[in-house]
C-alpha positions in Angstrom: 0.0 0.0 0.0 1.4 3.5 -0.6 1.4 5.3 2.6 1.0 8.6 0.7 -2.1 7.7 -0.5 -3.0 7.4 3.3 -1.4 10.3 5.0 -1.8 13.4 4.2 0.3 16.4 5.6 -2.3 17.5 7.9 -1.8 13.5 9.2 2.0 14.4 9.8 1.4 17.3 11.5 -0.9 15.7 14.2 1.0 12.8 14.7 4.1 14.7 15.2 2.0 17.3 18.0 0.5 14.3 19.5 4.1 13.5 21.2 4.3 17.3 22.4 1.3 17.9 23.8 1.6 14.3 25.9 4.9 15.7 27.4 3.0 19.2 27.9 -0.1 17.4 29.7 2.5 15.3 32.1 4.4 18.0 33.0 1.0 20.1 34.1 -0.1 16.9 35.7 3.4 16.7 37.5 3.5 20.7 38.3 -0.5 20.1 40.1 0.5 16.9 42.4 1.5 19.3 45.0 -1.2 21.8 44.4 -3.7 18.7 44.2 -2.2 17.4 47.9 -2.8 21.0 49.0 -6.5 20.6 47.9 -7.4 17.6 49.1 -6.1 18.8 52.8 -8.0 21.9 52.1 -11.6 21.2 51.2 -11.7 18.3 53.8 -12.7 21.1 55.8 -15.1 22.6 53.5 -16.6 18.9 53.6 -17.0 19.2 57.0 -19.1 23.1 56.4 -20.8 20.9 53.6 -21.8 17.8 56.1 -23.3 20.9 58.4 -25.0 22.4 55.7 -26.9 18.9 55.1 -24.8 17.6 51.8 -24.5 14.3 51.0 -20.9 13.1 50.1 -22.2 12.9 46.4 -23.6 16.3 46.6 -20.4 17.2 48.3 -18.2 15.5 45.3 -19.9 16.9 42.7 -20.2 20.5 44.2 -16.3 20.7 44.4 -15.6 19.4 41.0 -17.9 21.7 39.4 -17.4 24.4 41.4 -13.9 24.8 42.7 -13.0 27.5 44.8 -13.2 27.2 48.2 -14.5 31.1 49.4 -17.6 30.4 46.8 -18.5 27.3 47.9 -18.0 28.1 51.6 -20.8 31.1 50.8 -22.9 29.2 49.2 -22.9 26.3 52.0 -23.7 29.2 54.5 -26.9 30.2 52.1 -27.8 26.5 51.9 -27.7 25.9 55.6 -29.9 29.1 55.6 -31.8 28.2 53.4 -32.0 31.0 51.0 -33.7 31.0 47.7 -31.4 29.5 44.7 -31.2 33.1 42.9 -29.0 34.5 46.3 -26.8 31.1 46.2 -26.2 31.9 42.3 -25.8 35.9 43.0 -23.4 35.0 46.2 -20.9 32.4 44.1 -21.1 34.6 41.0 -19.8 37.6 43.3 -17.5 35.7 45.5 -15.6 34.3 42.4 -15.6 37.6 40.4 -11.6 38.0 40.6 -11.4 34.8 38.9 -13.1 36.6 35.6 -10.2 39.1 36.0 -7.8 36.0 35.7 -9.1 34.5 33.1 -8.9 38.0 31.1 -5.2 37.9 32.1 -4.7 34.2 31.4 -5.9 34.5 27.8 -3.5 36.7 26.6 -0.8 33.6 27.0 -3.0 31.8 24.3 -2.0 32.1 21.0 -3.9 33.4 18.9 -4.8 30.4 16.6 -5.7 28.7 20.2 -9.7 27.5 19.5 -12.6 28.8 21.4 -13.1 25.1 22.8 -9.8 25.4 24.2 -10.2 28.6 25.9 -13.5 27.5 27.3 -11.9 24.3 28.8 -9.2 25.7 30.7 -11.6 28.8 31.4 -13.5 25.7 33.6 -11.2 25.3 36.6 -9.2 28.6 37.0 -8.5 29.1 40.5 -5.8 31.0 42.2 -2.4 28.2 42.4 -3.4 26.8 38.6 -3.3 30.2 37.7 -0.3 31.1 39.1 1.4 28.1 37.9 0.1 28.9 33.9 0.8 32.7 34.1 4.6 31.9 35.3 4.8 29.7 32.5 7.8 31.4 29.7 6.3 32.0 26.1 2.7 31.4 24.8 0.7 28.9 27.1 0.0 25.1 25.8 -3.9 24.3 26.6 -2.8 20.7 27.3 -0.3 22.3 30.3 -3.8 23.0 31.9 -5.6 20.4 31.2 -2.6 18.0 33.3 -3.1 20.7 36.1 -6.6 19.9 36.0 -6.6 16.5 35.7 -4.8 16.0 39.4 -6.4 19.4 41.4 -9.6 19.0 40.6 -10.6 15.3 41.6 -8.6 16.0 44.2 -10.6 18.7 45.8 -13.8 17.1 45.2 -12.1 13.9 46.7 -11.4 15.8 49.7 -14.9 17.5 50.1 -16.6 14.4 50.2 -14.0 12.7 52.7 -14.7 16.0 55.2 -18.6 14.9 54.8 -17.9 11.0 55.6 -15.2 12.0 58.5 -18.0 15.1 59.7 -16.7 16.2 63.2 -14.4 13.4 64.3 -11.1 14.9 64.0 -10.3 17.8 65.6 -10.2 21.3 64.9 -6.6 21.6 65.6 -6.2 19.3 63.4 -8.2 20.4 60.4 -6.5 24.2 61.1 -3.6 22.8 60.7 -4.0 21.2 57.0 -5.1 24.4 55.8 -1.5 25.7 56.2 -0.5 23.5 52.8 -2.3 26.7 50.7 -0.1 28.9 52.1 2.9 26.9 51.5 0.9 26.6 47.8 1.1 30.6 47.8 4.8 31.3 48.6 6.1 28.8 45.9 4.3 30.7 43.0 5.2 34.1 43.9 8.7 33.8 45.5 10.6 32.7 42.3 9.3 35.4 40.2 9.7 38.4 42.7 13.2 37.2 43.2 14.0 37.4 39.4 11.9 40.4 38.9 12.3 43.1 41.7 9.5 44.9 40.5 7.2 42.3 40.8 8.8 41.6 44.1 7.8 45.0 45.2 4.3 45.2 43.7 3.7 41.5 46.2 4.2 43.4 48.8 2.4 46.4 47.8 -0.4 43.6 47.1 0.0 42.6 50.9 -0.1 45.6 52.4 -2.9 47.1 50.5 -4.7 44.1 51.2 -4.6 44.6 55.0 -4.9 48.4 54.6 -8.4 47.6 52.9 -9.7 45.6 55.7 -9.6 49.1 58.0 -10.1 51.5 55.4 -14.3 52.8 55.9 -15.8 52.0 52.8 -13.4 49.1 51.6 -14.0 47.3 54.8 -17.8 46.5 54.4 -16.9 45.2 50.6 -16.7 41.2 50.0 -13.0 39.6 50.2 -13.9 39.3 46.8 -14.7 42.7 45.4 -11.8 44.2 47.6 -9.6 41.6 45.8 -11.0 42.7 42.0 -10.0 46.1 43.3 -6.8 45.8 44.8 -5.9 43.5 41.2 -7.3 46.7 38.9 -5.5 49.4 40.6 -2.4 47.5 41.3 -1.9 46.3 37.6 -3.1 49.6 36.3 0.1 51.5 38.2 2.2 48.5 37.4 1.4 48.6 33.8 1.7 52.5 33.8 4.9 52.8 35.6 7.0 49.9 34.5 5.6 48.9 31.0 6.8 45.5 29.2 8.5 46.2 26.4 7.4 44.8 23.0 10.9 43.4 22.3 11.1 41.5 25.2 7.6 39.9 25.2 9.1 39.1 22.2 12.3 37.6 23.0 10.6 35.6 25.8 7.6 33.6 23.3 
């Protein structure tokens, strides 16, 4: 048989993208163990809120894997323990995760452009603060399939947890369960200390970030906001003078894709 007659170059190009984007996936997959370890200590907790709140460990699963973020889910558990209408659970979750709109703005300009809309809309499913962090620090344009590893370990993991917090309830105690949420933090410090050492402006801006962040929380108006709508702020005003004052040069976007 002549292979030409069967392969196209179309065929040569997938099969020669199909290696790449394997090694891509693994290394995402690989780069979200630890952030997947960190969730599953994390959201045991918010199984135990859910458990509370009534939740089955199904419900409790499949809450956390379609909804991943911990501050959202944690208000809407507090509405569903009230129990408030479904229209103030969808208003409350749609506020609380507003900031991650604002990442996902930032998070598509590492696309490239011939990146598809199906693409965009996958990794656009589970943005959260750590597999953000980890894409963004990423050199050159972002690989979809870099996500889509990230994904594939954080997010059963965090739905795992959830529903482990419901089966375990109250048994162990709350030292205990304080304690495991100190893994995020650990999380935290590994995405943003590389870059603010190699970057002293961005090291400066982190701490800007910090202390503008606790100045919020005894400022008169910005202390009644949400964490979440102080957060969107802080992110706005802090990237606006950032961008403003210390602009990216074409050249070296350049250099760096």
């Amino acid at each position: 048989m002549n292979t030409n007659d069967t392969f196209g170059p179309e065929d040569n190009i997938r099969s020669a993208a199909f290696p790449k984007r394997r090694f891509v996936f693994k290394e995402g997959f690989l780069d979200g163990i630890p952030i997947g370890l960190g969730y599953l200590a994390v959201s045991f907790s918010l199984g135990i809120a859910a458990r509370n709140a009534g939740l089955s460990p199904f419900q409790g699963f499949l809450m956390s894997l379609l909804n991943n973020a911990s501050a959202g889910e944690y208000a809407g558990l507090t509405l569903i323990a009230a129990d408030a209408a479904y229209v103030e659970i969808a208003l409350i979750t749609l506020i609380t995760n507003a900031r991650y709109l604002l990442m996902s703005c930032a998070l598509s300009q590492k696309f490239s452009p011939e990146t598809s809309l199906l693409h965009r809309l996958l990794v656009g499913f589970d943005v959260t603060d750590e597999l953000f962090g980890i894409a963004i620090a990423r050199p050159g344009k972002l690989n979809p399939y870099y996500s889509y590893g990230a994904i594939a370990i954080a997010a059963p993991c965090w739905a795992v947890g959830t529903a482990l917090g419901i089966i375990a309830g109250n048994l162990l105690p709350l030292r205990i369960v304080s304690a495991l949420s100190v893994a995020l933090f650990g999380m935290f410090l590994a995405i943003i200390i590389p870059p603010s050492r190699a970057n002293k402006v961005v090291g400066v801006f982190v701490l800007l970030s910090f202390a503008s962040s606790y100045a919020s929380t005894l400022l008169p108006y910005l202390s009644t906001l949400s964490d979440g709508t102080r957060t969107i702020i802080l992110t706005v005003a802090l990237s606006a003078i950032a961008a403003l004052l210390f602009p990216i040069k074409q050249e070296d976007t350049d250099h760096e894709a």
